[in-house]
N, C-alpha and C positions, 0 to 999 in steps of 0.2 A: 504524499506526505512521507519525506523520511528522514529519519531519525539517527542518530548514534546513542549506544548504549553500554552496556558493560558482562563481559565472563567466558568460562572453559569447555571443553565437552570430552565424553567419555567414549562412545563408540559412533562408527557410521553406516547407517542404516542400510544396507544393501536392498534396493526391491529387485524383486523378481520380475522375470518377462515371458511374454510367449513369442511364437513362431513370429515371424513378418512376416505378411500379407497385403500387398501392395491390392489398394482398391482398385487398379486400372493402371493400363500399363504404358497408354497410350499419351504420345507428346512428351514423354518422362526424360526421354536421351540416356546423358549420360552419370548422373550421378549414381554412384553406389548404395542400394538400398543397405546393404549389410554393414558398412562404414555408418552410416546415418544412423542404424542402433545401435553401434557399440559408442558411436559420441554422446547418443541420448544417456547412453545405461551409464554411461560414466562419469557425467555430468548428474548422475541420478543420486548415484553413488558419495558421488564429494559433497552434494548437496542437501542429502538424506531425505531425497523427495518420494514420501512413500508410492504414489502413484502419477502420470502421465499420459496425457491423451495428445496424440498428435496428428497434425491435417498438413498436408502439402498441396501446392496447386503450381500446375506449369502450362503454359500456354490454354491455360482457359478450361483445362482438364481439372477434377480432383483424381491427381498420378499416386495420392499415397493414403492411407489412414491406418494408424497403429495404436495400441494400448500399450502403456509397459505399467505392472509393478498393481500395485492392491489399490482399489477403490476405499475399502473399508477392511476389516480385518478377517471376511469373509468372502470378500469380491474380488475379482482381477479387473482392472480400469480395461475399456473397451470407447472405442470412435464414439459411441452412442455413449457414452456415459456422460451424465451430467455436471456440468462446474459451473460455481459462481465466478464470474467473469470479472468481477469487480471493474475500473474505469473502463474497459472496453467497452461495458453499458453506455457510458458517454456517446459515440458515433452510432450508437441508436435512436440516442435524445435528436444527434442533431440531422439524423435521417428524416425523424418525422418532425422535428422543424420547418425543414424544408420543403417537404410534403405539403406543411401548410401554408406555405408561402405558395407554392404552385398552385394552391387552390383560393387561393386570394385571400386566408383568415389572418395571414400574420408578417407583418412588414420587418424585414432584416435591421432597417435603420430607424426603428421607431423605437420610444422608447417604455423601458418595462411596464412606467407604470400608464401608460396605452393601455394594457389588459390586466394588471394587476394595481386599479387604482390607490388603494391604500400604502403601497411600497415605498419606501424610505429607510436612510438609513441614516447614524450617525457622523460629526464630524465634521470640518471645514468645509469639504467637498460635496457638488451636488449630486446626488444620486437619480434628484430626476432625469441626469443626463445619459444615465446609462441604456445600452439601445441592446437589441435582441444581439444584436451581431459582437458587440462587446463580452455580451454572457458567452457566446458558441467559445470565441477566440481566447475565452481569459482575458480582459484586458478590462474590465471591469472597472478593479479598483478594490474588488472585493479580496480583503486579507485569506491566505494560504490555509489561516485558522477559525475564520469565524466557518461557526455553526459545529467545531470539533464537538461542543459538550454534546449533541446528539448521539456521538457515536458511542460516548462510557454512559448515557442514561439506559437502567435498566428497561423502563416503561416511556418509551420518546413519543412526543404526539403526535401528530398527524403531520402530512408533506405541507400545508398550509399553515398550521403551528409554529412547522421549524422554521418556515418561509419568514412567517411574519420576528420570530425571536431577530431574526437578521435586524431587526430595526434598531436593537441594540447593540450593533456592533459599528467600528469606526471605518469608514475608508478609505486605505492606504495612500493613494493616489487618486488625482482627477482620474475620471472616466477616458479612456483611451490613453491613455498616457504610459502605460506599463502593462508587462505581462504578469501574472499574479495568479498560478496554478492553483483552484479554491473547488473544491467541490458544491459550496455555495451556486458556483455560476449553472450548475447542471442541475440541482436542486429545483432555483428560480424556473430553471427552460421548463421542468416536471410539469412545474405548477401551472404555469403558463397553457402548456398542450394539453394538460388536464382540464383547465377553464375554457380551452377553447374547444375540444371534442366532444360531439355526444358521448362514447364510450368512455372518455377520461384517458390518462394517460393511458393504462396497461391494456385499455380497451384498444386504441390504437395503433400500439405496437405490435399487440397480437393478430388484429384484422389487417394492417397494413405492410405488416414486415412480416413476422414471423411464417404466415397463413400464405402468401405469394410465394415467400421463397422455399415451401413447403418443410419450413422448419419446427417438426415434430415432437422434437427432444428440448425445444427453448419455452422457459418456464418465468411467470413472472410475480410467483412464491413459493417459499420454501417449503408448504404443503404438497403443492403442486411435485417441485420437484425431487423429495423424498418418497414421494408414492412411484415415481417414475423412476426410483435406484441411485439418487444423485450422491456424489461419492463423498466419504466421510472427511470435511477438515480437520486438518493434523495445525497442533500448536508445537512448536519445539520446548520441550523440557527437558532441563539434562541432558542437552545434548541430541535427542529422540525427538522425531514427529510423533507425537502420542493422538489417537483419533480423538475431539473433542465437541464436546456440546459449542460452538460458534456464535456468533454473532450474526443476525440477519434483519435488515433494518428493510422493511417493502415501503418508509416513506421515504429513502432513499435508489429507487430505483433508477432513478433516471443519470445519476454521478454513481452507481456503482454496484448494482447487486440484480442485475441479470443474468438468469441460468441460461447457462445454453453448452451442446454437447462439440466436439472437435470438427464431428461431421455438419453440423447445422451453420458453425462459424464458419468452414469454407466454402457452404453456398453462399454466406452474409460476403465473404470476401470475393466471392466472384461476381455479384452484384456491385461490388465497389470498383473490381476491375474491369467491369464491362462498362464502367458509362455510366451505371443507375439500373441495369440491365441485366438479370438471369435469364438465360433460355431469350425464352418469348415471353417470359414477363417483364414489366415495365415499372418498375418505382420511383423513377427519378427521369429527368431527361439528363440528356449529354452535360448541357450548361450547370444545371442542378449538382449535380453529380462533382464536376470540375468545383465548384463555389465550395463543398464539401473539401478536398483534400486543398484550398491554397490558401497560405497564412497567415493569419490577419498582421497590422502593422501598426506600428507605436512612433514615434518621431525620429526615432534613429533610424526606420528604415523598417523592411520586411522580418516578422520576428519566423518561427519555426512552426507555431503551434496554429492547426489548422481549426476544423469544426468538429472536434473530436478523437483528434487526429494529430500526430507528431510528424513533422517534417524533418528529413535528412538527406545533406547530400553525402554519396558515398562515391568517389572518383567520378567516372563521366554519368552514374547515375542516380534519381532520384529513389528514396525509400521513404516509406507513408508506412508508418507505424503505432501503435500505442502499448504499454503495459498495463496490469491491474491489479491491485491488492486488495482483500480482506481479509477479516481475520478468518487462519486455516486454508486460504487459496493465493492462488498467483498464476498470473496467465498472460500471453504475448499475443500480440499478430502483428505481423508487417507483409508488405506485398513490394512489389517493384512496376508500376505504369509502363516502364519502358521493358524491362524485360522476360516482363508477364510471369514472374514465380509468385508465390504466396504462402506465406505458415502461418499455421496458429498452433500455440503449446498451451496448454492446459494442466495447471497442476494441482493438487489438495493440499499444499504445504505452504506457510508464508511466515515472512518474519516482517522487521521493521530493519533488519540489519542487512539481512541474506533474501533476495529477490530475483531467481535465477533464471525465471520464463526470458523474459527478455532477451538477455545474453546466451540464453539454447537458439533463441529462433534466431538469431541473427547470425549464428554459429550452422544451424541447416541453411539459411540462406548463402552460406559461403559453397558449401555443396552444392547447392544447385548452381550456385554461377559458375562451377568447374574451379573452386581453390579447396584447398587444404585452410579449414576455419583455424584462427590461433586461438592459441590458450583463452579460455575467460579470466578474466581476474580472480584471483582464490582469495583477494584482501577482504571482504566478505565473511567469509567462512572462519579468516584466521582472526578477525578480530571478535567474532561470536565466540569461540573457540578459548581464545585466548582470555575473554573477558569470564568465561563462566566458569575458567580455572582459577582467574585471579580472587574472584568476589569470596569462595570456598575458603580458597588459601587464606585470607585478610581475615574472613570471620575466624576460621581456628586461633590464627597466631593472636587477634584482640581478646578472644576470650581467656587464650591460656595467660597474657598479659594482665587480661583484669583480675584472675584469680590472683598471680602473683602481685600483682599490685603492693597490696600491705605489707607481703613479706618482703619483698627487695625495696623498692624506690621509698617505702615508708619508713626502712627502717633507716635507710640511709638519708633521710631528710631528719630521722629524731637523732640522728649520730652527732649530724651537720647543722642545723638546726641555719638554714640557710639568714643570713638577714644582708640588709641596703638591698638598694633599686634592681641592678643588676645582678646579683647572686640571686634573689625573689623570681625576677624574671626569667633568668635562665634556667633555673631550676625547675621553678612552678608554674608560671603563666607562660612560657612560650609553646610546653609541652600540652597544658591546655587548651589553649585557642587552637594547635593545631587538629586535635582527638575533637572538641567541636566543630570544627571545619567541614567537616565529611555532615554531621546529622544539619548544620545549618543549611547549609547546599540543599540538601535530599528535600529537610522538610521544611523550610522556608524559602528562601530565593529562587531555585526553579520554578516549583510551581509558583510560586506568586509573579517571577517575572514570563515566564508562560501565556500565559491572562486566559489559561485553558487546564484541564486536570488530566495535565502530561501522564502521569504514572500511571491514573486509570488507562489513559490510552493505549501506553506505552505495555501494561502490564497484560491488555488485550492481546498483543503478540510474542511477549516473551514475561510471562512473570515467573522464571525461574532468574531474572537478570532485576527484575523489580523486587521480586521478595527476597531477595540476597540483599538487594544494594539498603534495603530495609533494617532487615537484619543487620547487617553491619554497621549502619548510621546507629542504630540503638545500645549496640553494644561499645560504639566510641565515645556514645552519649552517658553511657552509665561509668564506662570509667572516666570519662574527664571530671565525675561528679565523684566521685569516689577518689580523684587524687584532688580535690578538690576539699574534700571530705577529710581525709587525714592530715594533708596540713594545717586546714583549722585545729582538728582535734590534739596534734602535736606541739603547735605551737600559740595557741588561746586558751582551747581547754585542759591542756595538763597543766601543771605546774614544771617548771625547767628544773633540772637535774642541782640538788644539794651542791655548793661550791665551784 
């Protein structure tokens, strides 16, 4: 889910780092450990990412693990430290999907409501035709938004609650017919493997993935993983990652809110590069494993988006990726099948504007293939930047505006005493409707054409750009009322000037 938004910023956060410390040194070649942190530290830098957990893998080896920069405002971020992964959780969902296909509970092309009889949903289109395999791939049908108001409820009910609210939503398209990025479709698969496991979902994940791949530091509550050290999310304010009390939704684990630490994620990804396959353990077979990273298809043809999983091609090679957002974190991984590198970035910082795991790991992955990564885009940063100087600036200059209001533009409408169509309008009503323009926007037409409570959402990751753009809508809402105000009283209620 991403968004544009609005303002400035005042300073950039520098984190600190320690030594690098390559986990192993073995299969590494040729990239430069020492290049590798100063691209992270400076990407940390422009980004004001207070802290960073990083995993590298080469030929089947983990060749790197490093920390840079503060977990919390006590801690230094380390391999082991924990992050909410946000949609990387997704290619968990659809590992133990698959798991239970292997074991005969649950058919790819059958549909949902096969195990979730009551399931239905709004609109022309039929929902009974939606099939597990539709959920993994996105193609659904299910809109980008339904199920958002879960995320701004303070008290959300249960994974079967949210499940079934879905019943109230429309749509978009026939089943199979379009791709349609919905945290819905991961939600559904929850519930699903939840119904069909004695354990339940997180019983599963943890006996069947986490426990095989002897992943120590993955956590599937935020109990769990605050007692374990898991590192403090940062919301930007002013410009600042400031460490903050989060958002953490456990009936949404299966679209986005599994812990897990840098070290633990690149066992999970050398499982995904071996086939299905750690070591000598086994969670997948060869076929399984492939059916995971290849992308489902919509009527034009093969789209990108696999079973959890983002497809890319990148000159003569394939790259199998995902990002992940929540609020206070942001986190990457991609690997290369053909030429067996792997990263995962982990970070405690996230916006709705600025989302920079991504474009780090795809920036080490240039390192490892023996290039010089290019710049990432800085438009990110300069529209956060730009927008959080602008909303500051607007609120000053309308209020110093409304103060003077009476004294200049009043006096000079009792001077002038405007009258006809066109003097009225130009004078008075076109300067109006524009000064409501701004609070109509903010507090009618978005959110109601929304069909979701965008701000709340919106102010989840940046409500120094929401309580501005607030602030300023109310303060153009008080003077259009106020030159609104004085023209009546000018020209209705005084009396006009003797002769």
């Amino acid at each position: 889910m991403k968004l544009i938004l609005i303002v400035l910023a005042v300073l950039l956060l520098a984190a600190g780092t320690g030594p690098a410390t390559p986990a192993s040194s073995a299969g590494f070649g040729s990239p430069d450990i020492e290049a590798i942190d100063s691209y992270v530290e400076r990407e940390m830098r422009i980004s004001r990412i207070p802290g960073l957990a990083l995993g590298i893998i080469k030929d089947g080896n983990i060749v790197y693990l490093q920390g840079y920069g503060q977990a919390d405002r006590e801690r230094t971020v380390t391999p082991q430290t924990p992050f909410t992964i946000g949609s990387l959780s997704k290619s968990f969902t659809a590992v133990a999907a698959m798991q239970l296909v292997e074991e005969g509970l649950l058919d790819l092309d059958s549909p949902v409501n096969s195990y979730l009889r009551w399931f239905t949903m709004q609109g022309e289109y039929d929902a009974a035709e939606i099939t597990v395999r539709h959920l993994l791939v996105q193609t659904s049908g299910i809109p980008t938004m339904a199920g958002v108001q879960a995320i701004t409820e303070k008290d959300p009910g249960s994974l079967e609650q949210e499940v079934k609210a879905l019943g109230e939503e429309r749509l978009a398209h026939p089943p199979g017919e379009a791709f349609l990025y919905s945290n819905a479709n991961y939600q559904i698969l929850g519930l699903i493997i939840d119904t069909l496991t004695e354990n339940g979902y997180s019983g599963h994940i943890r006996n069947e993935i986490f426990e095989p791949l002897q992943m120590n530091r993955s956590f599937l509550s935020v109990e769990e993983g605050n007692a374990a050290g898991m590192a403090a999310g940062h919301i930007r304010k002013l410009g600042f990652s400031v460490p903050s009390d989060v958002m953490y939704l456990e009936n949404s684990l299966a679209a986005g809110f599994i812990i897990s630490s840098a070290e633990d994620m690149c066992r999970y990804l050398l499982m995904h590069m071996g086939g299905g396959s750690y070591g000598d353990t086994v969670l997948l077979s060869e076929k399984s494993a492939a059916e995971l990273h290849r992308p489902g298809s919509v009527p034009d043809g093969p789209g990108d988006y696999a079973m959890g999983w983002l497809v890319q091609n990148s000159g003569d090679d394939t790259i199998i990726l995902h990002d992940g957002s929540t609020q206070g974190f942001n986190a990457a991984m991609a690997f290369s099948p053909a030429e067996q590198w792997g990263v995962v970035v982990l970070t405690n910082a996230s916006g709705m504007i600025e989302l920079p795991a991504g474009p780090i790991s795809l920036g080490i992955a240039e390192f490892l293939r023996g290039n010089e990564p290019g710049g990432n885009s800085r438009l990110p940063v300069l529209i956060y930047l730009v927008v959080l100087f602008f909303i500051p600036v607007m609120i000053v200059l309308a209020a110093i505006s409304a103060v003077r209001l009476p004294a200049r533009w009043g006096r000079k409408i009792k001077e002038t005493r405007p009258s006809g169509f066109f003097a009225v309008a130009g004078r008075v009503v076109f300067p109006v409707l524009m000064e409501l323009s701004v609070p109509f926007l903010v507090f009618i037409l978005i959110p109601g054409g929304a069909g979701f409570p965008v701000w709340n959402l919106l102010a989840l990751f940046h409500p120094d750009l929401v309580y501005g753009l607030f602030i300023l809508a109310a303060l153009l809402l008080v003077k259009a009322l106020l030159r609104i105000y004085l023209y009546l009283k000018l020209n209705f209620l005084t009396e006009p000037p003797a002769g």
